[in-house]
N, C-alpha and C positions, 0 to 999 in steps of 0.2 A: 501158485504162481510165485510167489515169495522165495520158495526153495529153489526156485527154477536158477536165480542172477548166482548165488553163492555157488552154487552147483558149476553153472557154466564159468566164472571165473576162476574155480577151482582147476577145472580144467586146461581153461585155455594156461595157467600157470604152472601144470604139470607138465603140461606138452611145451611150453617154452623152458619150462628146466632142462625137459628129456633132450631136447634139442641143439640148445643151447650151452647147458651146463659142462659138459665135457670139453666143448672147443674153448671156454672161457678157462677151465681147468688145466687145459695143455697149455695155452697160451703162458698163466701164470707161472707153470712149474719153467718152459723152456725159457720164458724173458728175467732175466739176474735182475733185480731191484737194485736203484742203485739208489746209496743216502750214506749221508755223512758221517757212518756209526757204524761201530766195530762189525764184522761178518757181513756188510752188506757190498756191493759193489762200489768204486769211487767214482763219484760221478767222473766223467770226462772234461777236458775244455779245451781250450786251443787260447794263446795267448801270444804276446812278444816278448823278448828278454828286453830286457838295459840295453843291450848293444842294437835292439830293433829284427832280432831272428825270429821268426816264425817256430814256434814248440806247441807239444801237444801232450797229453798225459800217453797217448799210445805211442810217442816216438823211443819208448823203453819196455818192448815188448819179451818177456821173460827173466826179467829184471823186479827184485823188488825196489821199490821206489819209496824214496823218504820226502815228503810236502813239510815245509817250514812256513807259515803263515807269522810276516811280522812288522814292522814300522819302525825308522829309523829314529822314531822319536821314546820309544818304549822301551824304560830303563830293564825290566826280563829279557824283553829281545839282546839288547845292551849284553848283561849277565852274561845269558848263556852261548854269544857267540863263538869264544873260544873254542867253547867243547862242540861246536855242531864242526868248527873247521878242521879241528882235530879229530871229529870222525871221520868229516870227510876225507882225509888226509889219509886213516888209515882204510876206511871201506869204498875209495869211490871205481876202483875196477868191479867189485861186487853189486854196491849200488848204486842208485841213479839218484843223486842229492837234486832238489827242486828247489827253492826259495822262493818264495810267493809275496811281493811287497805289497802291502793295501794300500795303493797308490791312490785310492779315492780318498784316504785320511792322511796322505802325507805327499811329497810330492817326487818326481822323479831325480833332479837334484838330490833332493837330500838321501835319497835309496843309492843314488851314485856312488854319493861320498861315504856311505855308510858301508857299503859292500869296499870300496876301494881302504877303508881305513880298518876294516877287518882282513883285507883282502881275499876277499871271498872268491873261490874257483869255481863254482857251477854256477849253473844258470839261474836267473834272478829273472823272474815272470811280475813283469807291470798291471795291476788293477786299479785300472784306474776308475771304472764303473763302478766297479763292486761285484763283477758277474762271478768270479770264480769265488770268492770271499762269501758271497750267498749261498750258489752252492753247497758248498762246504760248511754253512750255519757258521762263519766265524763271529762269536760275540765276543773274546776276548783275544788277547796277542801276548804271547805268542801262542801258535796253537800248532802242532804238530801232527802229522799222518804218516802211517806205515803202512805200506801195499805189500801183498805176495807181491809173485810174478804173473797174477791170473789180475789183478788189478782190484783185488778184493781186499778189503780195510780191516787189518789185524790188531794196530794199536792206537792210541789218540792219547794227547796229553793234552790241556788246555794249561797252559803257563811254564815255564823253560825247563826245556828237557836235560835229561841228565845223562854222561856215559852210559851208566850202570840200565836206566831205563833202555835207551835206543838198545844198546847190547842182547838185555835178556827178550827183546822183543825181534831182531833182525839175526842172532844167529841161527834159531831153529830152521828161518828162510835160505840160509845157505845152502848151496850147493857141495857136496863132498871136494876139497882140492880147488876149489876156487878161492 
């Protein structure tokens, strides 16, 4: 009688494998995982800019997309503005420039003044919860993201990015003549 329990749990957990394990298996291979690290999907969000528009990480669909996570208070952000507007400058027909304020740590005044005194041309997404900021695991600022055009996360730098980085990370993303 002893042999009997091992026995029938053995079972009933083979026929819940045989059963179960394939649709658990397709499930995983066809749903993209999405997380904040190179090769995995970026997560999505939906937000507002500065000006109060309505944006979304899929409103740049076939597009690689660059996420700039930063605070108008943070001397790196400071740094490296130059070179993000001078990329902009020269890749924004190519791609789709994001700016991401941590509006929970700073406030949207001073994102205002900050973007206006760099004068910044793309759009600038307010966080003021923290929701996309989480997502993204930002623990430090600035922190930057690089998408294909599939929405998949090919580079990440945590602290101000450089020409020479963005470059050797977004041309292979080009399109031929674009």
């Amino acid at each position: 009688m002893n042999f009997r329990y091992p026995l029938v749990i053995a079972i009933v957990l083979l026929a819940t494998y045989l059963v179960m394990g394939p649709k658990i298996q397709k499930q995983t291979l066809d749903t993209p995982q999405t997380k904040p690290q190179v090769h995995f999907q970026a997560p999505v969000f939906q937000g507002k800019t500065l000006e109060g528009e309505d944006i979304a990480l899929g409103d740049y669909p076939g597009k690689p997309i660059f996420l700039n996570f930063w605070a108008s208070w943070c001397p790196p952000c400071k740094a490296e503005m130059p070179d993000l507007i001078s990329l902009h400058e020269r890749y924004e027909k190519q791609v789709a420039f994001i700016g991401i304020n941590t509006t929970f740590n700073d406030s949207e005044e001073a994102a205002r003044d900050f973007a206006s005194l760099y004068e910044m041309q793309y759009p600038i997404v307010v966080d003021p919860q923290a929701e996309i900021s989480k997502a993204y695991q930002i623990i430090a600022m600035p922190t930057s993201f690089i998408l294909d055009d599939t929405g998949r996360i090919v580079f990440k730098k945590i602290g101000p990015l450089t020409i020479e980085e963005f470059e050797r990370a977004v041309k292979p993303l080009l399109k031929e003549g674009s």
